[in-house]
Every structure is written in C-alpha cells, then in structure tokens.
C-alpha positions in Angstrom: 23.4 -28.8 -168.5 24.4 -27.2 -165.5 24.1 -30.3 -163.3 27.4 -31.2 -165.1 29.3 -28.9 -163.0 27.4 -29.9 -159.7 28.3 -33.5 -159.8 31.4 -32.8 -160.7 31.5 -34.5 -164.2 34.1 -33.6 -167.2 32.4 -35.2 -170.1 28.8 -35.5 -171.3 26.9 -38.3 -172.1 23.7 -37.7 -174.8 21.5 -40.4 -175.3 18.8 -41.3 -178.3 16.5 -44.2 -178.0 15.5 -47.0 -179.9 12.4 -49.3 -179.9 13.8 -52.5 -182.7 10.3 -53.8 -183.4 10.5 -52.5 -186.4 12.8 -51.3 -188.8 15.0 -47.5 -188.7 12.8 -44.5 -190.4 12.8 -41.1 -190.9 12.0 -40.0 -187.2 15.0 -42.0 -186.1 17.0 -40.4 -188.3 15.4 -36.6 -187.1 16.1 -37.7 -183.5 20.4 -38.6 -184.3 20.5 -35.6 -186.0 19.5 -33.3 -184.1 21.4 -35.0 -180.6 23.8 -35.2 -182.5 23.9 -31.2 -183.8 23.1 -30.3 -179.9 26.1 -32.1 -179.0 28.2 -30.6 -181.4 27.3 -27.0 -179.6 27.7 -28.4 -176.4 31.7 -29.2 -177.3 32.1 -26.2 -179.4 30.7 -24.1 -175.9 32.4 -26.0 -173.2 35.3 -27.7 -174.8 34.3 -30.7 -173.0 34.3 -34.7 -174.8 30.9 -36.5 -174.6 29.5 -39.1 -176.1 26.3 -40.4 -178.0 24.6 -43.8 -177.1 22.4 -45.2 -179.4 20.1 -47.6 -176.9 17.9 -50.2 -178.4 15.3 -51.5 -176.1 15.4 -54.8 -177.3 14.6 -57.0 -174.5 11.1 -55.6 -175.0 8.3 -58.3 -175.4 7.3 -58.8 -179.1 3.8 -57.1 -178.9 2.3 -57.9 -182.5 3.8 -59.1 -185.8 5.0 -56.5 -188.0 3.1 -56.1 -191.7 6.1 -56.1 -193.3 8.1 -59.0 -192.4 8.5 -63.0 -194.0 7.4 -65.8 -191.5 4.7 -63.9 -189.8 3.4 -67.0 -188.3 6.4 -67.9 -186.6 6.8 -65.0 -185.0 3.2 -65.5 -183.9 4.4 -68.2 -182.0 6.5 -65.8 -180.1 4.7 -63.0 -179.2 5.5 -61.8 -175.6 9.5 -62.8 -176.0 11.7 -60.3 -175.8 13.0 -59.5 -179.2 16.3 -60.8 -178.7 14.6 -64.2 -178.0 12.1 -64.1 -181.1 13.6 -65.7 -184.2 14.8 -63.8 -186.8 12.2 -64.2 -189.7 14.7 -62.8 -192.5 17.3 -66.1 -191.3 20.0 -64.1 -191.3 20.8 -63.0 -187.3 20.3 -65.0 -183.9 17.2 -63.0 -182.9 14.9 -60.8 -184.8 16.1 -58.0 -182.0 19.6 -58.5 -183.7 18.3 -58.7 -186.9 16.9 -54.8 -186.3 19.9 -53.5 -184.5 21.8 -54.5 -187.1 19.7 -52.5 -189.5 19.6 -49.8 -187.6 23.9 -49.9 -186.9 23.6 -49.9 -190.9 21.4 -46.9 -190.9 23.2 -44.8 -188.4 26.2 -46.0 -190.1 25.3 -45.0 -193.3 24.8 -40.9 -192.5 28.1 -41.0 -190.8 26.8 -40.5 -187.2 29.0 -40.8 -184.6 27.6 -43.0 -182.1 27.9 -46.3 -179.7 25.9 -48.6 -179.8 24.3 -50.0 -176.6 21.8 -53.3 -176.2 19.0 -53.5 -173.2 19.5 -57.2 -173.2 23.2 -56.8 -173.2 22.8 -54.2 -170.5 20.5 -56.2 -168.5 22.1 -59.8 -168.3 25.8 -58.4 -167.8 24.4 -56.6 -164.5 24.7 -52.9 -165.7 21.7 -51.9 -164.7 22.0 -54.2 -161.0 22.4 -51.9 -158.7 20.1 -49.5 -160.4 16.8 -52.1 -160.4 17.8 -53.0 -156.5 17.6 -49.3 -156.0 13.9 -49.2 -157.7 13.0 -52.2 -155.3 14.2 -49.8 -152.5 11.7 -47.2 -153.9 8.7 -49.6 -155.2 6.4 -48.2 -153.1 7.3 -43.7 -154.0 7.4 -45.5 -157.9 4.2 -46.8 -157.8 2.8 -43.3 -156.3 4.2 -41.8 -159.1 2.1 -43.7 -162.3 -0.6 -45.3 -161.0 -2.5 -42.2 -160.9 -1.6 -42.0 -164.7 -3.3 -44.8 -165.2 -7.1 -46.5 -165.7 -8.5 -48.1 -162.9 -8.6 -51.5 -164.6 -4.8 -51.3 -165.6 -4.0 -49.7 -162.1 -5.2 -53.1 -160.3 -2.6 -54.9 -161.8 0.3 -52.7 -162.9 3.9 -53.1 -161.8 6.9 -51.2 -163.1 9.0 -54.1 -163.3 8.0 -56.8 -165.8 9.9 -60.9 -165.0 10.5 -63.0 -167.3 8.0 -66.7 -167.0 11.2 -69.1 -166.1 9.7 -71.5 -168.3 8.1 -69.6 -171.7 10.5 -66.8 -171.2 7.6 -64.0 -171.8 8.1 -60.8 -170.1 5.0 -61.0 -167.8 2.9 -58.3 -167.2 1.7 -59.1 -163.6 1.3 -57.8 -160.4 4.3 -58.1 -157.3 2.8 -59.8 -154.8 5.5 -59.4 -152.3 8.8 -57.8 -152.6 12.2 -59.0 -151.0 14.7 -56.4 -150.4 17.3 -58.7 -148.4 17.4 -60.7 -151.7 16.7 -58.5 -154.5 13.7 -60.7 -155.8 10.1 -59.8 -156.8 7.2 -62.7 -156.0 4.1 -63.0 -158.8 1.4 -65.6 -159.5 1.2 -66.8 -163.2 -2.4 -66.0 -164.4 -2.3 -68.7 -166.6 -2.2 -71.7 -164.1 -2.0 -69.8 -160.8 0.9 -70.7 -159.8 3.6 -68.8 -157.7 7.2 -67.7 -158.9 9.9 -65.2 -157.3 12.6 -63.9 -159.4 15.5 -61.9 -159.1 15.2 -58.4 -160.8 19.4 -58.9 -161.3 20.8 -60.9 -163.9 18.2 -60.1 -166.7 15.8 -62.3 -165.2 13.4 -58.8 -165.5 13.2 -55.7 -167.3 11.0 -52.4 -166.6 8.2 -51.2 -168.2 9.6 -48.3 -170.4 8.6 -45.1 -168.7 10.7 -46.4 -165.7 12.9 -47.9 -168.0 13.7 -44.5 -169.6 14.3 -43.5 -165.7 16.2 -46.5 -164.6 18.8 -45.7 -167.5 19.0 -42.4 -167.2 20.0 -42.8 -163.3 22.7 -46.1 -164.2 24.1 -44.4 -167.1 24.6 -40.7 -166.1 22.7 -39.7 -169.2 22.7 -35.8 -169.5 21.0 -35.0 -172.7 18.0 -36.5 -174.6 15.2 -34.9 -176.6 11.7 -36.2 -177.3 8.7 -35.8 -179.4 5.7 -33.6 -178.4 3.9 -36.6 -177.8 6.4 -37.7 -175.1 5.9 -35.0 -173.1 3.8 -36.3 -170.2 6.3 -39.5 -170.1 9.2 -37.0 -169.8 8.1 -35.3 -167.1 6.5 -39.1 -165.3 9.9 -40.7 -165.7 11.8 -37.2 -164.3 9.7 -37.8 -161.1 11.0 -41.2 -161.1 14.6 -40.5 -161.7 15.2 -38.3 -158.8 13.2 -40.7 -156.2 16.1 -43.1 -157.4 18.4 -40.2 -156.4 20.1 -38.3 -159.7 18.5 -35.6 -161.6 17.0 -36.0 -164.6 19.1 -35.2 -168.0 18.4 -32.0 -170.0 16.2 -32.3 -173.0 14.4 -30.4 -176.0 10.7 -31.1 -177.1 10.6 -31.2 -180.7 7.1 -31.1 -182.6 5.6 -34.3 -185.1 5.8 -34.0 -188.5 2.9 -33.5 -190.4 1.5 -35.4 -193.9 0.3 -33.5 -197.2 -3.2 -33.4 -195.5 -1.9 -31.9 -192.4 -2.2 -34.9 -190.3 -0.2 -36.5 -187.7 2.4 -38.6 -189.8 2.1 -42.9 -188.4 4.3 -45.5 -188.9 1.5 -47.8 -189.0 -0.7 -45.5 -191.7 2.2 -45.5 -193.5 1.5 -41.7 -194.6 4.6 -39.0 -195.4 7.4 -39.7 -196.8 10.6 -42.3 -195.8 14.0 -41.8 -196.2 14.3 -43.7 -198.5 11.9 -42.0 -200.4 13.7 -38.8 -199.5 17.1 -39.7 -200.7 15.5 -41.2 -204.1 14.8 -37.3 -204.8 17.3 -35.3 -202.9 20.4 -35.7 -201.3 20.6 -36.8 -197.4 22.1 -33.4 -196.9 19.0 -31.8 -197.6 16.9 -33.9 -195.2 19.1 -32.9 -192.4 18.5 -29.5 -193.5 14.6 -30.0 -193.4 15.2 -31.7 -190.1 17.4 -28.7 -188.5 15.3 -25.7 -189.4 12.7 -24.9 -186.5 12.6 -28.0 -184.7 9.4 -26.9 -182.3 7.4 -26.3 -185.3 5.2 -29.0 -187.0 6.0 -28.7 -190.3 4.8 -31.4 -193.5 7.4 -33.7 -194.1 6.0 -34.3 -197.9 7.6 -34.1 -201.7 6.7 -30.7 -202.1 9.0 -29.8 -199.2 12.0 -31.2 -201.0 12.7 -28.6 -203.2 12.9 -25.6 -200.6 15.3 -27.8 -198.3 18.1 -28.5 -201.1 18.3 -24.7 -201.9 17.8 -23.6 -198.6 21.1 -26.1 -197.6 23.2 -24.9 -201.0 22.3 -21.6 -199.4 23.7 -21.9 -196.1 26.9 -23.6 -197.8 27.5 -21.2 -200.3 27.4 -18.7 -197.6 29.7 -20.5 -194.9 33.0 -19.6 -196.5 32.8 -16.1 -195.4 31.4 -16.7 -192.3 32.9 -15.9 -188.8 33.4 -18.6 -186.2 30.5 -17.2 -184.4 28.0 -16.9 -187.3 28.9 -20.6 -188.4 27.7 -21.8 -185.3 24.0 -20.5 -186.4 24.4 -21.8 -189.8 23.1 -25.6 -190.3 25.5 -26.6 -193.1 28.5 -26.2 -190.3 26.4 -29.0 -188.2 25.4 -31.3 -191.0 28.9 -31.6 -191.8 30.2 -31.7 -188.5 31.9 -28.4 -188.7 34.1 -29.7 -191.4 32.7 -27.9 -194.6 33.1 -30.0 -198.2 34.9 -28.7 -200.5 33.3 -29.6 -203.3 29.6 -29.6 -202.3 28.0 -26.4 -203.7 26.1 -25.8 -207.0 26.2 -23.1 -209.7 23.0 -23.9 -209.9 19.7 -23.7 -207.6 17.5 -27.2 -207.4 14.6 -24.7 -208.4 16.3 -24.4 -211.9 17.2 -27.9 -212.0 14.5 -28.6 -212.1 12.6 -26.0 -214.3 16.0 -27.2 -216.7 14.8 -30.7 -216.7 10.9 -29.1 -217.0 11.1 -27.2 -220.6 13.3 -29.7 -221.8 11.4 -32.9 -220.7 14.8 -34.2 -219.5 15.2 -38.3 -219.9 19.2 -38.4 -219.3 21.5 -36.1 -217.1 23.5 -35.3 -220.8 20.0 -33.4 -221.2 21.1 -30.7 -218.6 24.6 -30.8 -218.7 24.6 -29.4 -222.1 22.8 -26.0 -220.1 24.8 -25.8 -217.2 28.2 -25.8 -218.6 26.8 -23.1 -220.8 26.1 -20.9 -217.8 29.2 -22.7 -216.1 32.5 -24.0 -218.6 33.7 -24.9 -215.7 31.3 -27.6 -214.5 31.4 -31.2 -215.2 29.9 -34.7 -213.3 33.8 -34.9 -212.3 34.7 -31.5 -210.7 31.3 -31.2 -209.2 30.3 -34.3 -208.3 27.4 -32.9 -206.0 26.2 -31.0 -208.6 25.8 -34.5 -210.6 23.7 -36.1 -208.0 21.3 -33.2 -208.3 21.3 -33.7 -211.8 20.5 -37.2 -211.0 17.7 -36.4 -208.3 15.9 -33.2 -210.2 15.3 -35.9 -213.0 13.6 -38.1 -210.9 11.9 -35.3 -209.2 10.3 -33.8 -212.2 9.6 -37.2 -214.1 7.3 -38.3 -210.9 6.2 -35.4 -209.8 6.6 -32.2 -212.3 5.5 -33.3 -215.1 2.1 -35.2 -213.9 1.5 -31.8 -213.2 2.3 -29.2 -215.7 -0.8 -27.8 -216.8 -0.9 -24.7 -219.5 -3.0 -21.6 -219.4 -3.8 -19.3 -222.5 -2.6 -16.0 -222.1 -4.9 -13.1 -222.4 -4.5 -10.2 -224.6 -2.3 -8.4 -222.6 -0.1 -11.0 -221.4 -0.1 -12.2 -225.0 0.9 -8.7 -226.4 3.6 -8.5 -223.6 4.7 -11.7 -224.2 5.7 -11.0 -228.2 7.3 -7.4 -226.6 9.3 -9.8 -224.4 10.7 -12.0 -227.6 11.7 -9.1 -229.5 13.3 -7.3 -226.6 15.5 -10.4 -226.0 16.1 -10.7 -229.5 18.2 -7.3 -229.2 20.5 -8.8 -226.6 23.6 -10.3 -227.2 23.7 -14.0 -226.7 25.9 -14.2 -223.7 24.0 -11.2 -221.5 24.2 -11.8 -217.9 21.3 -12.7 -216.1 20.8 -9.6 -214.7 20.6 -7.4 -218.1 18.1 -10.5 -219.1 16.1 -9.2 -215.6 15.8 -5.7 -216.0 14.6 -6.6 -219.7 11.7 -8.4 -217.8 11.0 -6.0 -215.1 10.6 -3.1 -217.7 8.5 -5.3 -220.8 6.4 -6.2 -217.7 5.7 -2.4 -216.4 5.5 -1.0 -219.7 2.4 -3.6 -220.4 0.8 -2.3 -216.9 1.8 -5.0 -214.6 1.5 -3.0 -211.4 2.1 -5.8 -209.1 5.0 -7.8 -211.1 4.4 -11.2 -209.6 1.4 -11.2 -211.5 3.7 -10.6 -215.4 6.3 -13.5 -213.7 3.3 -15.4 -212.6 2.1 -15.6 -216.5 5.7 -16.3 -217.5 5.8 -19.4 -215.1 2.0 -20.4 -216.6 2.3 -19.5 -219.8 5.9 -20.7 -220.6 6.7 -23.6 -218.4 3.1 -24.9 -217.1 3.4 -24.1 -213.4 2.0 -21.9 -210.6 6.1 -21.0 -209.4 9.5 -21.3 -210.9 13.0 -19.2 -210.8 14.3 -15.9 -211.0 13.3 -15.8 -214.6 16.1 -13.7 -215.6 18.5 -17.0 -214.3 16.3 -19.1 -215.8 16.7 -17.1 -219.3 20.9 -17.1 -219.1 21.2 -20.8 -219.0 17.9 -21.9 -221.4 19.5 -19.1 -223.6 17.8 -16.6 -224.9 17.3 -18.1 -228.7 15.6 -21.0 -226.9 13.6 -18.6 -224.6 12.4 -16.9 -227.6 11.4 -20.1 -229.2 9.9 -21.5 -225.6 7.7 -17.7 -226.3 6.9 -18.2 -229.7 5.4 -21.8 -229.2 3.4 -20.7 -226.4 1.7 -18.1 -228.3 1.1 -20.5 -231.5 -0.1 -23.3 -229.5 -3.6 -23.9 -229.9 -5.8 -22.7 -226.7 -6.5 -25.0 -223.7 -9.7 -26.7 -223.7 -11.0 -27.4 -220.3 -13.1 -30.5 -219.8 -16.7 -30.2 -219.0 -17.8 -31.1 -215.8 -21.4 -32.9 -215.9 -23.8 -33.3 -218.5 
C-alpha cells in the first residue's frame, strides 16, 4: 500500500463489505478472516495502527423475499425499500436491515474479530458521504463513460449511477436523470409510473448509488486502503477503480481470492444452497480449523465440503504444535500465529491427530466421549476434558463426524491369501511385544511383517490394514493407531477380521 506514504497518511484503514439481504455465511466469514490476517501483516511490517470497517449496504432496495424468512408476504409489500425501511419479519428490530446487521454484529462478534461497524443508511442521512456524491455530480458525465459500455443496450437507455428515493413510496428508483443541477446538488427524474416530474437532492440520504459506484464513492469518502474480493468481482474491481480516481483518490489495494467449490466441483450458491455452512462446519470441527481451511492458498478454488474437514483440523494442530519453536520471522508464515492474532493458546494442542480421533471413535463405534477418553489417557495419563479442554471438543466433534459420516460408510473387503497369511504374521508379531511399546517399535513391526509377505510398494500392506481392519480406503500411521487401541485389542480387531464371514456383494440386475 504504497499510496499510504504518498498521501501522507499514518494509519490504514481496511474495509470488507456487506450486502444484509440475507443473513451472515461462510464466505462472509472467509472475507473477515482473511482482511483481517492481511492486516495483521500490515502492522507487524510497518508498525503502523489501522483499522477494519465492517460496511453493510443496507439502504439497498429490497430486491426479492428471501426463502427463509417468516412474513414473506409483508415483505412483499415492500419490495424496492431500502432494507432499513422494510419491516422486520422476525418482530424483533426496527427494520429488517437492522434485524441482519445485528446478526451479522453477532457473527463477527462471535469469532472474536476486531472490527467497526459502519451502516450505509447511517452513512448516508448523517451527510458522510455529502461531499463525495456532489463530487460524482461534478463527474456524471466521465462516470457514465465509464459503465455504460458495460452494459446492454436496453439497460444502457436508462441507467444512472445514482438511484433517489420516490418522496412519496420511499423506493429507491431505478430511473434515468433527466437534468442535473450542480449549483444545488439535486438530480431531476420522471416517475414511470404516473409520469410525473421530481428533483431531489443527492445529500441528505434522499439517494444512494448503484453499488459498483457505490463501492467507488466509499472508497474515495472513507480513505479505504485495503479490500479483497472474489474472482467473480474482478471486472467490478477494476469498473469501480476507473471511477474512484475520476472522483480524484486512488483506488485501495486489494487481493483476488478464488470461489469455493461443492463436492461436485461446482461453483458453491447461496441460493442452491450447496457446500457446507458454518454452522455446519463448527457442528464437526472447531472454528479454528475453518480459518485454517480458509488461510491456506487463498487464489486456489478448492471444495469447501465434509471431507475437507478432517485435513484442516490436523493441518491447524500442526502449525500449532510447531509454533513454539518458531522464530519471529517463521511465525509470520505460519497460519496458527494469524488465527490467533499472534497470541498463541496455551492450552490448544492435542496429543492426538483428528485422523485418529476419529479412526478411535471408528473401531470402537463411539456413542459417548467416555468411549475415547478411556484410549487417550492410555497413550496420554496426562490428559483429561479439564487440562485439555481443546482436546475435549474434538472428542466431541470426531463423534459427530464419524456417527454422520464414517460410519454410513465403512465398508469391509475380504483379504486375500496373502494379506490373510500376513495379517495372522502381524498378530503373532505383536503378540511378542510388550504392552506399553512405543509407537514406533509397533511401526517397524509393520513395515517388516509387510516386506517379508512381498509388499513391494507398502501403501498397498497399510492399504489392506485400513480395509481389512477398520472398513476404509485411508486412516493413520498405523503404528499410532496400534499404541493407543493397544496391541491386545489390535490383535483382537485382526483376529475378528480374519473369522468374519466373507463380504457378499449384491447383485446388480437380474
């Protein structure tokens, strides 16, 4: 952000936006996140302050009525209001604008961002964005050269980049200016409804811009020097950039971060309701672990589904386990020092992996957390729901994670003759070791039962033990795995698999 320097300026000011039509969700929370992780470099670099906005938009017109919401035909009654004039269906704020700020306040509020707040209608009728929108009047003309080529010929006839609002209904009008008084600050349009004429002040909150030169308009009133955007933003980026430097600042830095994609690979929509939610998220895996999903390789589209929640936990205990030792210039490459705001928890690591959480909670069809704390402070005396309370919500979450979606799954394969022949070498080599071996003794029993049965390519022996054994295609460092089962219960997990009675397959068509 070198334009800091230029224009003199000693603190920064990073802004995310905010559309309340509908509630908070997981691409809102993506888009704090990462501001807010950017900003934390930009302090640690510069030693400079700044600050976060969180801008709603909510003296946008009410388009359509969401799905999701009580008194939907009310609100039909007041589509075309701005938000912050449309009643609040739930009864429990002024406006249903307020209604969604607050929820999305509570959301922010609820990851511990640090943020302020700010409302366009606010903004708008106290006059902080006056002299800005008699600026755009002063540059109507260079404005309108700037999108009307970006538009269809039919919309181009009757676009306008400011929007009034109908002194009588109050609907943010989507006309075009007739005749524009500079001296006065006011904008003159015809009502298509009944024809007839109206001026109006573009002060005051008597008018509001459509949002590309919205997103302009507040980056020139405001100062803002930092925002990112989706890859589907890009051409409006670059549109409202124009516009910000014909109404004479420079546009603020930004970053261009890629969609996130569903299980199919597809685009993930609000309105198709595909991929997951946060809530959804958090039901399965601590918010720590989403910001870790949403901080590795932003400009890559990756799927935000259930099968990614696994990787993200252990990929975050990772980075935390290995922050301790870390310098002050590897931390600041390491996501669990900006998820935590470069103050590191004390008391937020595991002994354990998810991965083996939640094989744990596999071969032992856990029901209750007392089901795996019985392993784990085997492997760990130390560990209990009290001194590692982390630990206890994974617990928690790898239950829920393998009742819904582990165990619909597991499906056993028969092993063949060899595997079945390596398999009884396996139980009796265990059988020889002590009780307590360490995990790694329990390994290099595995890698040499494994070579001595002609396993050339290993991942094919650990491949059977994850098939065979615990009914999936992937699992542990089996060796891990084997220290805190224990070995007596490994050998018994062996022996059942090889008396169980083979896997039928169903028959597919007549």
């Amino acid at each position: 952000m070198a334009h800091l320097a230029a224009a003199g300026k000693t603190s920064a000011l990073f802004e995310t936006g905010y559309g309340p039509s509908g509630l908070p969700h997981i691409g809102t929370f993506g888009e704090v996140a990462r501001t807010s992780w950017v900003r934390q470099a930009f302090t640690a670099e510069t030693g400079l302050p700044s600050r976060l906005l969180a801008f709603s938009d909510d003296m946008d017109g009410l388009r359509k009525v969401p799905e999701n919401v009580p008194n939907r035909a009310m609100l039909e009654r007041h589509i075309g209001q701005p938000l912050t004039r449309v009643p609040d269906p739930f009864g429990t704020h002024e406006s249903f604008g307020a209604h969604n700020n607050a929820r999305l306040r509570q959301f922010l509020d609820g990851f511990g961002f640090s943020y302020e707040f700010a409302s366009a209608t606010d903004y708008y009728t106290g006059g902080r964005f006056d002299a800005a929108l008699l600026r755009l009047l002063e540059v109507f003309d260079e404005v309108m050269a700037v999108i009307l080529p970006t538009l269809g010929p039919e919309r181009r006839a009757t676009y306008a980049p400011i929007l009034p609002l109908h002194p009588k209904s109050g609907q943010v009008m989507q006309v075009k200016i007739e005749r524009i008084d500079h001296a006065a600050g006011t904008i003159a349009w015809r009502d298509p409804a009944d024809g007839a004429w109206h001026e109006t002040s573009v002060t005051g909150g008597a008018a509001k811009l459509q949002w590309k030169a919205d997103w302009a308009m507040r980056w020139h009133a405001l100062g803002v020097d930092y925002e990112m955007s989706g890859k589907d933003l890009i051409d409006s980026v670059r549109l409202s950039a124009r516009i910000c430097r014909l109404l004479g600042s420079p546009p603020p830095a930004g970053f261009t971060y890629e969609l996130f994609l569903d299980e199919q690979g597809q685009k993930i929509s609000k309105s198709k309701g595909n991929g997951l939610s946060v809530e959804d998220w958090l039901r399965y895996a601590p918010a720590e672990s989403l910001a870790q999903f949403m901080f590795a390789a932003p400009q890559r589209a990756k799927r935000l589904y259930f099968d990614a929640i696994p990787r993200a936990v252990d990929e975050y205990l990772a980075n935390l386990a290995r922050a301790p030792a870390q310098s002050a210039e590897e931390l600041g490459a390491n996501p669990a020092w900006f998820i935590h705001a470069g103050v590191l928890p004390q008391d937020g690591g595991s002994p354990l992996s998810f991965a083996m959480l939640l094989n744990l909670a596999s071969v032992v069809n856990a029901e209750t957390p007392a089901m795996l704390w019985g392993f784990i402070q085997r492997y760990a005396p130390e560990a209990s729901p009290e001194r590692l309370p982390f630990l206890a919500r994974l617990v928690d979450h790898a239950i829920a994670y393998f009742q819904d979606f582990i165990r619909p799954a597991k499906r056993f394969r028969d092993p063949d003759a060899r595997e079945r022949a390596a398999l009884g070498e396996l139980a009796g080599a265990l059988a020889a070791l002590p009780a307590d071996a360490p995990a790694e003794s329990i390994q290099n029993i595995l890698y040499a039962v494994g070579k001595q049965a002609g396993f050339d390519d290993l991942r094919a022996w650990f491949g059977c033990l994850y098939q065979v054994l615990l009914g999936q295609a992937e699992g542990p460092r089996f060796g891990n795995f084997v220290a805190i089962y224990g070995i007596g219960e490994t050998r018994a997990l062996i022996e059942a698999a090889l008396a169980r009675p083979p896997v039928v397959e169903p028959v597919v068509g007549g």
